[in-house]
C-alpha positions in Angstrom: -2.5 -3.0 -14.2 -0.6 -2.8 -11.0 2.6 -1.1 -11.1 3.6 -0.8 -7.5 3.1 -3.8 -5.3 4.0 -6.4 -1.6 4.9 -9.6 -2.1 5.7 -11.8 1.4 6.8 -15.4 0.8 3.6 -17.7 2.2 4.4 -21.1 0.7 5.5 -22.9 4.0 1.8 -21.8 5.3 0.4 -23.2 1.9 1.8 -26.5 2.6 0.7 -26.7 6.0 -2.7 -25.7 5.0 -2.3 -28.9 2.3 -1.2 -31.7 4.3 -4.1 -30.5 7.1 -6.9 -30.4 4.2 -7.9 -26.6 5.2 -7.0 -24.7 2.1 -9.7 -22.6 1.9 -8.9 -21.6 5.6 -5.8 -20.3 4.6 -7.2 -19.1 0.8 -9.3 -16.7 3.6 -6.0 -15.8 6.2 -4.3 -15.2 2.9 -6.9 -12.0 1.5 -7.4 -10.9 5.5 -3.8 -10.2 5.4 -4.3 -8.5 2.3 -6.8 -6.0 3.2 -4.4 -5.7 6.1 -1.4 -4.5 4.4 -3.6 -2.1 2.3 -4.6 -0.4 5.4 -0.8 -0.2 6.5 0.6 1.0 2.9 -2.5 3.1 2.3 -1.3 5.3 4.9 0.3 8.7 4.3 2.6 10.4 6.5 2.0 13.3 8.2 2.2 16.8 5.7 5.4 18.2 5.4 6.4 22.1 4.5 6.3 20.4 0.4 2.7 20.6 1.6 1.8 24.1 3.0 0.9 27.2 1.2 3.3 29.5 0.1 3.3 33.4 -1.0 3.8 33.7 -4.2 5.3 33.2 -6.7 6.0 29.7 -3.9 4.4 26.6 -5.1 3.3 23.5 -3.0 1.3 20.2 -3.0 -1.8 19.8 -2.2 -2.9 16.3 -1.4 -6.2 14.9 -3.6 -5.4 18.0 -5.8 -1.9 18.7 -7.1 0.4 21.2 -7.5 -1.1 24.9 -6.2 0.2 28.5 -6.9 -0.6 32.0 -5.9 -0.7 34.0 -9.0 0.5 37.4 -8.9 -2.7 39.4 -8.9 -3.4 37.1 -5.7 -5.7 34.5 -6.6 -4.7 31.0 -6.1 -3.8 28.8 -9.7 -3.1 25.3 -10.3 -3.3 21.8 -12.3 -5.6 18.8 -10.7 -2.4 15.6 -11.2 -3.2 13.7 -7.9 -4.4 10.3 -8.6 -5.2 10.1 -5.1 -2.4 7.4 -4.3 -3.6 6.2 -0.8 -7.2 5.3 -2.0 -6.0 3.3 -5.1 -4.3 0.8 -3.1 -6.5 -2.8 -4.3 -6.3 -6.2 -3.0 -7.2 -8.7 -5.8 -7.0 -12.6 -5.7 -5.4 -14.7 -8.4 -4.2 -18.5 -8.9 -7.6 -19.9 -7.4 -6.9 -17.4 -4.4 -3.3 -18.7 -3.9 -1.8 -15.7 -4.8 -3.2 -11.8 -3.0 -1.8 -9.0 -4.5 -1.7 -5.6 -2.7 -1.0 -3.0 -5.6 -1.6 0.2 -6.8 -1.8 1.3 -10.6 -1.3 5.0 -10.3 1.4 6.2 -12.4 3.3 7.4 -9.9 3.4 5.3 -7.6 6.7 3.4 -7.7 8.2 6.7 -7.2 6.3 7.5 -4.2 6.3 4.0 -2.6 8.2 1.5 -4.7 10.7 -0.5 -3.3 13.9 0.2 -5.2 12.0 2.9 -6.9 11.8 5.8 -4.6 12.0 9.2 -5.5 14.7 10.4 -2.4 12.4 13.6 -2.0 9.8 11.0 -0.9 11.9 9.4 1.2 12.8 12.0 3.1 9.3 13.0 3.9 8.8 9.2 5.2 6.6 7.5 2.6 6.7 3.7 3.5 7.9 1.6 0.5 6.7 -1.8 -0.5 9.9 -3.2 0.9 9.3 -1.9 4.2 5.6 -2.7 4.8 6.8 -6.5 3.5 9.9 -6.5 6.1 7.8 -5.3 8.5 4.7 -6.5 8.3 5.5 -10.3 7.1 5.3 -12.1 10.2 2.3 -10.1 11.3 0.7 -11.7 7.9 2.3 -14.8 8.8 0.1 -14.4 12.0 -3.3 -13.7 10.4 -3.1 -16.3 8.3 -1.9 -19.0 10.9 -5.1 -17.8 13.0 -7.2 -18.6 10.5 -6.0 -21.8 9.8 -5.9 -22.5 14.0 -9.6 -21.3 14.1 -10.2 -24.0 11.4 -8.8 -27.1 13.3 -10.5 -25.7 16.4 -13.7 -25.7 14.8 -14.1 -22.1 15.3 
C-alpha cells in the first residue's frame, strides 16, 4: 500500500492524446515520467552531522541500518529500523495505464518526504517532499510525455 506519493495533473495531455487517436503513446510518456520522478524523489540529500558517528554515550543514524551507539565498554550497539526509503520508491500503472503512481509504502515515509507530512528535523536536512518534486518537476513530466506523443505523429 502506498502511503507517500506524486500526483501531477495530466488530463489536458489525455485529451490531446484522444482527439489525435495515440493513447497508447501517451499511456507510454505517462510511466516514462514515472520512472523519472522516482529517480528525482529516490534521491537522498547529502549526510548531515544526524549522520556521523559520535563518542559515546552520542547516538546517530546510519543510512540502510538505523539508529547506532557506542556502548560504554567501547563497542558499537544498535537496532536495524531502516526500511531503506530511497530504494522503495515504485512506479505502478492503474486505470488501463491512465493513472502512474510514484509511491513508497515505508512506514515512515510521509514523515520523511510527505507533502504536508514532514517531520521539521527532515526538513531542515533538505529531504525533498512530494509537493516539491510535483511543483518542480510537472512541466518537465508535461515534457516527456508530449515527446512521446510528438515522436508518435512523426512516425518516430
Amino acid at each position: 500500500m502506498t502511503k507517500v506519493g506524486i500526483s501531477i495533473d495530466t488530463r489536458e495531455l489525455a485529451k490531446i492524446a484522444e482527439s489525435l487517436d495515440i493513447m497508447p503513446a501517451f499511456k507510454s510518456g505517462m510511466y516514462a515520467a514515472g520512472i523519472y520522478l522516482k529517480g528525482v524523489i529516490s534521491e537522498y540529500p547529502s549526510s548531515s552531522s544526524a549522520n556521523q558517528p559520535k563518542p559515546y554515550p552520542g547516538r546517530w543514524y546510519e543510512r540502510g541500518y538505523g539508529t547506532r551507539y557506542i556502548k560504554k565498554s567501547g563497542g558499537m550497539g544498535g537496532k536495524k529500523t531502516s526500511e531503506t526509503l530511497g530504494k522503495r520508491w515504485t512506479v505502478k500503472k492503474s486505470n488501463a495505464g491512465m493513472t502512474v503512481t510514484v509511491g513508497n509504502n515505508t512506514s515512515y515515509g510521509k514523515w520523511v518526504q510527505g507533502h504536508n507530512t514532514q517531520a521539521q528535523f527532515h526538513k531542515v536536512r533538505n529531504w525533498k517532499t512530494t509537493g516539491d518534486v510535483a511543483d518542480k518537476e510537472g512541466e518537465k513530466v508535461k515534457t516527456i510525455i508530449m515527446d512521446f506523443i510528438s515522436a508518435k505523429i512523426d512516425g518516430r
